[in-house]
C-alpha positions as CSV (number, residue, x, y, z in Angstrom):
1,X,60.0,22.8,59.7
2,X,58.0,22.1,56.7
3,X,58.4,18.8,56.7
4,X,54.7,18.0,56.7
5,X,51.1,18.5,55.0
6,X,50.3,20.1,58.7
7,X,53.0,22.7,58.8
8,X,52.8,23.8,55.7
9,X,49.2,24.4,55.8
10,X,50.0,26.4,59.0
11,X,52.3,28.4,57.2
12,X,50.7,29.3,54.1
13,X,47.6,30.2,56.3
14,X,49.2,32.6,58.4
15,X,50.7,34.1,55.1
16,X,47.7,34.1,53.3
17,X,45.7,36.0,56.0
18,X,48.6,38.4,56.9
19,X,47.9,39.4,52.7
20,X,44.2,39.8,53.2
21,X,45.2,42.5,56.2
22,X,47.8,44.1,54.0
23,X,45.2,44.2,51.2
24,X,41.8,45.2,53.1
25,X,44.1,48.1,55.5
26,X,47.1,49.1,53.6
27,X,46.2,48.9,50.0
28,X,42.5,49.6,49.6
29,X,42.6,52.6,51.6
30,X,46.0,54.0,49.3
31,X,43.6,53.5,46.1
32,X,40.4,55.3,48.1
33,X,41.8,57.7,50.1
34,X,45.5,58.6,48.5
35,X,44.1,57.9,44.7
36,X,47.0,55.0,44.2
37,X,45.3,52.5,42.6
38,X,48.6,50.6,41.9
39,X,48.9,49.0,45.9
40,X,45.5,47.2,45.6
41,X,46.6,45.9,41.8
42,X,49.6,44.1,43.4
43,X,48.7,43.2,46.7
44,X,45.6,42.0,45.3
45,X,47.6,39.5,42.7
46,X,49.6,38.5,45.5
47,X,46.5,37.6,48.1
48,X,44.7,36.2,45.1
49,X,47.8,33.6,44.4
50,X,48.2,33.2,48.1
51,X,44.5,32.2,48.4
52,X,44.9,29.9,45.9
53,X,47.7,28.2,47.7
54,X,45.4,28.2,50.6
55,X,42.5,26.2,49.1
56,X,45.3,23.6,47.7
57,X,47.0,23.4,51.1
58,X,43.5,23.2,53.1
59,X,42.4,20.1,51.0
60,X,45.5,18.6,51.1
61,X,45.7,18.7,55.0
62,X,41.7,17.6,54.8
63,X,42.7,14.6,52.6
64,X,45.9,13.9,54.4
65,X,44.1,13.9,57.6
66,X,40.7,12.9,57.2
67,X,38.8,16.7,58.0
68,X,35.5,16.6,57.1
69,X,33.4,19.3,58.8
70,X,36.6,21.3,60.2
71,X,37.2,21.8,56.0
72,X,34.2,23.5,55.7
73,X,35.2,25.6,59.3
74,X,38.4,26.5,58.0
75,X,37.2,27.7,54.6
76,X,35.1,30.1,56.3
77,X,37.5,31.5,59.0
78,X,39.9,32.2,55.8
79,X,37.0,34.3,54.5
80,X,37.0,36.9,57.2
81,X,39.7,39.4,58.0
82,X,42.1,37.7,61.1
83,X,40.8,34.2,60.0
84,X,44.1,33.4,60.4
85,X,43.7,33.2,63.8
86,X,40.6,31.7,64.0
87,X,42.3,29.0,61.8
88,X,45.1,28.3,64.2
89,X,43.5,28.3,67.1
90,X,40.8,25.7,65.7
91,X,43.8,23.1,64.1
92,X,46.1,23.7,67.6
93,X,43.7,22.3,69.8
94,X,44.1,18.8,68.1
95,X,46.7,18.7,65.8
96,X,46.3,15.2,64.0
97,X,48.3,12.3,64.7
98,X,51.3,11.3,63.1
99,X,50.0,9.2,59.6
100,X,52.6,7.1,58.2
Protein backbone atom coordinates (compact mmCIF):
# COMPACT_ATOMS: atom_id res chain seq x y z
CA UNK A 1 0.00 0.00 0.00
CA UNK A 2 2.73 2.29 0.79
CA UNK A 3 4.73 1.36 -1.72
CA UNK A 4 5.14 4.76 -3.20
CA UNK A 5 6.15 8.63 -2.66
CA UNK A 6 2.26 9.12 -3.90
CA UNK A 7 0.57 6.92 -1.25
CA UNK A 8 2.33 7.79 1.30
CA UNK A 9 1.87 11.42 0.86
CA UNK A 10 -1.92 10.51 0.67
CA UNK A 11 -1.72 8.94 3.87
CA UNK A 12 0.14 11.22 5.99
CA UNK A 13 -2.13 13.93 4.60
CA UNK A 14 -5.33 12.50 5.57
CA UNK A 15 -3.59 11.92 9.03
CA UNK A 16 -2.24 15.10 9.34
CA UNK A 17 -5.58 16.93 8.78
CA UNK A 18 -7.72 14.39 10.74
CA UNK A 19 -5.03 16.01 13.84
CA UNK A 20 -5.76 19.54 12.88
CA UNK A 21 -9.76 18.59 13.46
CA UNK A 22 -8.99 16.74 16.61
CA UNK A 23 -6.83 19.71 17.73
CA UNK A 24 -9.02 22.85 16.48
CA UNK A 25 -12.73 20.82 17.83
CA UNK A 26 -11.78 18.41 20.49
CA UNK A 27 -8.85 19.89 22.29
CA UNK A 28 -9.00 23.64 22.10
CA UNK A 29 -12.43 23.80 23.30
CA UNK A 30 -11.48 21.14 26.53
CA UNK A 31 -8.67 23.91 27.43
CA UNK A 32 -11.40 26.95 26.81
CA UNK A 33 -14.40 25.71 27.84
CA UNK A 34 -13.68 22.55 30.37
CA UNK A 35 -10.22 24.39 31.78
CA UNK A 36 -8.04 21.17 30.56
CA UNK A 37 -5.23 22.58 29.22
CA UNK A 38 -3.46 19.22 28.99
CA UNK A 39 -5.64 17.94 25.41
CA UNK A 40 -4.30 20.96 23.41
CA UNK A 41 -0.49 20.26 24.94
CA UNK A 42 -0.63 16.74 23.44
CA UNK A 43 -2.63 16.92 20.53
CA UNK A 44 -0.86 19.95 19.67
CA UNK A 45 2.71 18.02 19.80
CA UNK A 46 1.25 15.38 17.84
CA UNK A 47 -0.32 17.76 14.82
CA UNK A 48 2.82 19.79 15.13
CA UNK A 49 5.08 16.43 14.36
CA UNK A 50 2.42 15.35 11.88
CA UNK A 51 2.70 18.63 10.07
CA UNK A 52 6.14 18.24 9.89
CA UNK A 53 5.82 14.98 8.25
CA UNK A 54 3.49 16.70 5.89
CA UNK A 55 5.85 19.35 4.53
CA UNK A 56 8.63 16.44 4.07
CA UNK A 57 6.14 14.21 2.33
CA UNK A 58 4.59 17.19 0.14
CA UNK A 59 8.15 18.00 -1.26
CA UNK A 60 9.03 14.74 -1.69
CA UNK A 61 5.89 13.93 -3.86
CA UNK A 62 6.63 17.60 -5.62
CA UNK A 63 10.31 16.41 -6.33
CA UNK A 64 9.32 12.91 -7.11
CA UNK A 65 6.77 14.11 -9.49
CA UNK A 66 7.63 17.30 -10.86
CA UNK A 67 4.64 19.68 -8.93
CA UNK A 68 5.35 23.01 -9.30
CA UNK A 69 2.28 25.28 -8.74
CA UNK A 70 0.01 22.28 -7.28
CA UNK A 71 3.06 22.52 -4.18
CA UNK A 72 2.18 25.78 -3.52
CA UNK A 73 -1.89 24.66 -3.79
CA UNK A 74 -1.39 21.91 -1.50
CA UNK A 75 0.50 23.85 1.16
CA UNK A 76 -2.33 26.05 1.38
CA UNK A 77 -5.29 23.56 1.51
CA UNK A 78 -3.14 21.87 4.54
CA UNK A 79 -3.53 25.33 6.16
CA UNK A 80 -7.28 25.32 6.54
CA UNK A 81 -9.38 23.05 8.63
CA UNK A 82 -10.65 19.91 6.10
CA UNK A 83 -7.73 20.72 3.75
CA UNK A 84 -7.43 17.27 3.73
CA UNK A 85 -10.02 17.00 1.40
CA UNK A 86 -9.33 19.76 -0.57
CA UNK A 87 -5.85 17.91 -0.92
CA UNK A 88 -7.28 14.75 -2.19
CA UNK A 89 -9.61 15.79 -4.31
CA UNK A 90 -6.85 18.11 -6.14
CA UNK A 91 -4.02 15.04 -6.41
CA UNK A 92 -7.06 12.32 -7.42
CA UNK A 93 -7.98 14.02 -10.44
CA UNK A 94 -4.52 13.25 -12.03
CA UNK A 95 -2.54 11.09 -10.03
CA UNK A 96 0.97 11.14 -11.76
CA UNK A 97 2.26 8.55 -13.94
CA UNK A 98 4.22 5.72 -12.90
CA UNK A 99 8.26 7.17 -12.80
CA UNK A 100 10.69 4.56 -12.89
Amino acid sequence: MLKDTFSRFRLISFIEGISFLVLIFIAMPLKYFAGIPLAVKIVGMTHGILFILFIIALFMAAKRYKWKVLTFQLFVYSLIPFGFILIEKTIMKAPPKKLY
